[in-house]
N, C-alpha and C positions, 0 to 999 in steps of 0.2 A: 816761595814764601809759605808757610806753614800756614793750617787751613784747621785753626783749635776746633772747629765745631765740630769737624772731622777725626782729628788726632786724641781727640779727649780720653775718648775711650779707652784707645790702647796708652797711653802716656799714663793714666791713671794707677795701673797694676806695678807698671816702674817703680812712679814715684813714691805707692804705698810702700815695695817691696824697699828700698831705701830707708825711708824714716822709721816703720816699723822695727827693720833691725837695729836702727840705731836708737833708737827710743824704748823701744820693747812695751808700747802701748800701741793698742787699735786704734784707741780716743784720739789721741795725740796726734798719730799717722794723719788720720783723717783728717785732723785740722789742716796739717803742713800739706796733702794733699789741694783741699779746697782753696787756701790763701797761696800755695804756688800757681794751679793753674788760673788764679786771679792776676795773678800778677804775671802770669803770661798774655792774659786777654788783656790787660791796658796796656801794655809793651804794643801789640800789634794795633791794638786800638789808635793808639798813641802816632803811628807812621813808623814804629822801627819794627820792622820782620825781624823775624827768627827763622834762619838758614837750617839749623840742625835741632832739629824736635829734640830727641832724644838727650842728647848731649844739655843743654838749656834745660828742660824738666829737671835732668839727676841734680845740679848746680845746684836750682835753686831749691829741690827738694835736701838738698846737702846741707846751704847753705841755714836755710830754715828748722833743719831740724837739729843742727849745731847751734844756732839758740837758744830753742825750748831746753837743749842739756843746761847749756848756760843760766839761764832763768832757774832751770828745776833745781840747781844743784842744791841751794836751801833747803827747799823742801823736801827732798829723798834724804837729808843727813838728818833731819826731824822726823823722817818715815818711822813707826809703830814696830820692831821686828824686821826678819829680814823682807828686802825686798825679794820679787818675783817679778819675771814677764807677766801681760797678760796672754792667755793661750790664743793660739789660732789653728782652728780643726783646720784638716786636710780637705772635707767636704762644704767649707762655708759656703753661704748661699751668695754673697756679694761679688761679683764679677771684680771689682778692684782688691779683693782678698784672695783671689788665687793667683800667688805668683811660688815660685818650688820650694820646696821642704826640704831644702839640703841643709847639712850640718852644720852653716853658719845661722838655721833659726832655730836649735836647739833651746827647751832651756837652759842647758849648762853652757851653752856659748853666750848668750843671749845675755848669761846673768854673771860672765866672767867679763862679759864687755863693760860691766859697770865699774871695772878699776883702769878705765881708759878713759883720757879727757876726750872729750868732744872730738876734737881735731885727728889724735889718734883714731876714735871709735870709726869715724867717718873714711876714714884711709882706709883701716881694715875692710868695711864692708864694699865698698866703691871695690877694691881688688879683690879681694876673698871672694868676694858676694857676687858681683856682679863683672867682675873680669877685665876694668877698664886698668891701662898702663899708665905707668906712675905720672905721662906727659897729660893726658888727660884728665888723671886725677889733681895733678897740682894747680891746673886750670880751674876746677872746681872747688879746691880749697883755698888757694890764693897761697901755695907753697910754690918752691921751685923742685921740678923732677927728682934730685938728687934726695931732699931734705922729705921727699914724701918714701922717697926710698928705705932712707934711714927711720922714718916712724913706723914703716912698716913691719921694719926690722924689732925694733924695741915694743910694737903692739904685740908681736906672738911670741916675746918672749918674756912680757908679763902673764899673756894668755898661758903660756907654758909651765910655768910656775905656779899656776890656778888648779894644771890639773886637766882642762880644756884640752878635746881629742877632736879631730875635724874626719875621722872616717870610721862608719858605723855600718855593718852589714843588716842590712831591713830586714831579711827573711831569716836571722839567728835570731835579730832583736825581735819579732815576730813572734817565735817559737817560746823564747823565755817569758814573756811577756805573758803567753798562755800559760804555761806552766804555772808560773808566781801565780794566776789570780786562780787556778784551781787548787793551789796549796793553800791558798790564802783564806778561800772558801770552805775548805775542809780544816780552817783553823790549826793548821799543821806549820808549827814552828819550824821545825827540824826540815821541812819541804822547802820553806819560805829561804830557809838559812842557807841550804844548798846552792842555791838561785843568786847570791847576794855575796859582793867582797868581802873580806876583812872589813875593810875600811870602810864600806858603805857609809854616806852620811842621808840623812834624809830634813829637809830646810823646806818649812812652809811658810804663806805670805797670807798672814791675817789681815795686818795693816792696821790692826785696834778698831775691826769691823766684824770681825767672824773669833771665834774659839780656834788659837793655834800656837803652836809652840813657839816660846820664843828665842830659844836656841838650839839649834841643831842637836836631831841627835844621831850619834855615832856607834859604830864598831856592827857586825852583822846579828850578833844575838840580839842587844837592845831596839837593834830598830826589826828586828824580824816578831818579838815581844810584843813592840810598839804599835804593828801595822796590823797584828794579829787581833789582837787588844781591841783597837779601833775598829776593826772587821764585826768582830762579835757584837758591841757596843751598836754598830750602826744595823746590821742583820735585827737586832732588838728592836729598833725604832722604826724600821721598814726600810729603811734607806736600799736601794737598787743601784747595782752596779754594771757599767757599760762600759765596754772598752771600744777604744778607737785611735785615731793616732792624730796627735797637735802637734804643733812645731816638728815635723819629719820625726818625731818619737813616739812610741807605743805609749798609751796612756789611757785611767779609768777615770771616767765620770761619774761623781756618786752624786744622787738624784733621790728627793725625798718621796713620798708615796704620791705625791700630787705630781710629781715629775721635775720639779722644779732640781734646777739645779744647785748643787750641796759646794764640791770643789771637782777638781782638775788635779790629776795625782800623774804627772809625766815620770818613766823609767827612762835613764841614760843606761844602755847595756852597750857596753866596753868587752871586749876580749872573753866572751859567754856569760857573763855576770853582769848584772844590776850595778853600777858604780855608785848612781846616786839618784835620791829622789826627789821632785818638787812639788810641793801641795801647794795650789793654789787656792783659795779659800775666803777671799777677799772680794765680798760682792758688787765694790766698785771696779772689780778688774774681768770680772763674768757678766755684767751687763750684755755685753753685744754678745752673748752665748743663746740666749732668751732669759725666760723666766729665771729668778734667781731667789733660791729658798731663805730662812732664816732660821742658822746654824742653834744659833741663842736658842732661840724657841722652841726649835726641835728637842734640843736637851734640856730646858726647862720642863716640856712638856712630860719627857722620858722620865725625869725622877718625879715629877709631881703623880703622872699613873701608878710607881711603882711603890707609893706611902699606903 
């Protein structure tokens, strides 16, 4: 019989790694974290053991977090702009938020899972993610083997149609990553441009809380223009900039002079090139990052100095 006071610990990092991808909130994760292993401790409370920890966590962290989709779906069709993940550094401090940075927590996976229902989104990650076969996944989502087969099948090939790449070389993404932010720094378009597809699009998540664009923008001059533009602008106000890497991707934190944090700008680098970019910017989704500045302010501030 399993021994939760024991098992917590490690069950914890599972069940986050589960719900977060399938949610693509921290907030969220954590809840469906907390109310599953509740609902494992009245299960053994109760007189019914649990044989296989592992297997029982993912279920009901599955289960629970094909819900909150369910419940949320209102509310993200009335979301402000597009939506975004929220990020998760590589180096967080919480022991339940270190689980791997493979290319199923990408933000362009992350945020291509949003045209997957529930059931779908949960299939993918349980296999993609976490490697369990379709017999144990259909146990988990209350499908039969076959039919969890077939979702699997129709989840990557909507993902496919997105655009969504699942294999990314760290040390090219690395290198480019460098490059963009010392072209970016020396305000060099034609540096920036090099670096960046055709097709580049760049999509950020205000949420009607922060200053952000609210439809993508497209093609590699516009948005090389674009990022350049906002470089200067922010270089003006003092904003500082930090790179690091969130969801297994290279990506800059921009931080006001207090330190506070500004946004979360992740690159997807595909085939030597920047494909696409995600700003996050939405200070109900940077909460668990620490301190979080205010965008508003800052450039209230910037024109009101410069009258």
């Amino acid at each position: 019989m399993v021994d939760l006071v024991v098992e917590a610990a490690r069950l914890r990092p599972l069940m986050f790694s589960i719900a977060y991808r399938m949610l693509g909130s921290v907030s969220e994760a954590e809840d469906v974290v907390q109310t599953g292993l509740l609902r494992m401790h009245e299960r053994v409370q109760g007189g019914d053991p649990i044989d296989r920890a592992d297997a029982f966590a993912s279920t009901v962290a599955t289960r629970l977090s094909i819900d909150v989709l369910r419940s949320a779906r209102h509310t993200r069709e009335l979301y402000v702009g597009p939506w975004l993940p929220e990020p998760l550094l590589v180096d967080d401090a919480d022991p339940a938020h270190r689980i791997e940075h493979d290319e199923t927590m990408s933000f362009a996976v992350l945020t291509m899972l949003e045209r997957l229902g529930p059931v779908e989104r949960a299939v993918f990650v349980l296999h993609e993610a976490l490697g369990y076969d379709y017999r144990e996944i259909a146990e988990m989502v209350d499908r039969d083997p076959a039919a969890c087969r077939q979702i699997m099948h129709r989840a990557k090939q909507r993902l496919a149609t997105g655009g969504a790449r699942f294999e990314v070389d760290a040390s090219e993404a690395a290198r480019i990553a460098g490059e963009f932010l010392e072209a970016l720094r020396d305000g060099d378009v034609d540096g920036v441009m090099r670096l960046l597809a055709a097709d580049v699009v760049m999509t950020a998540d205000g949420g009607g809380n922060a200053p952000a664009i609210q439809q993508p923008v497209s093609g590699d001059l516009a948005v090389a223009r674009f990022l350049v533009g906002l470089m200067r602008r922010g270089e003006a106000l003092g904003v500082q900039v930090e790179p690091t890497v969130a969801n297994g991707e290279q990506t800059l934190l921009f931080r006001g002079r207090d330190g506070a944090l500004l946004s979360v700008l992740a690159l997807h680098v595909e085939d030597g090139v920047v494909r696409s970019f995600a700003n996050q910017l939405n200070p109900d989704k940077l909460g668990h990052l620490g301190p979080v500045g205010d965008l508003f302010a800052l450039l209230r501030d910037g024109v009101a100095g410069v009258r």
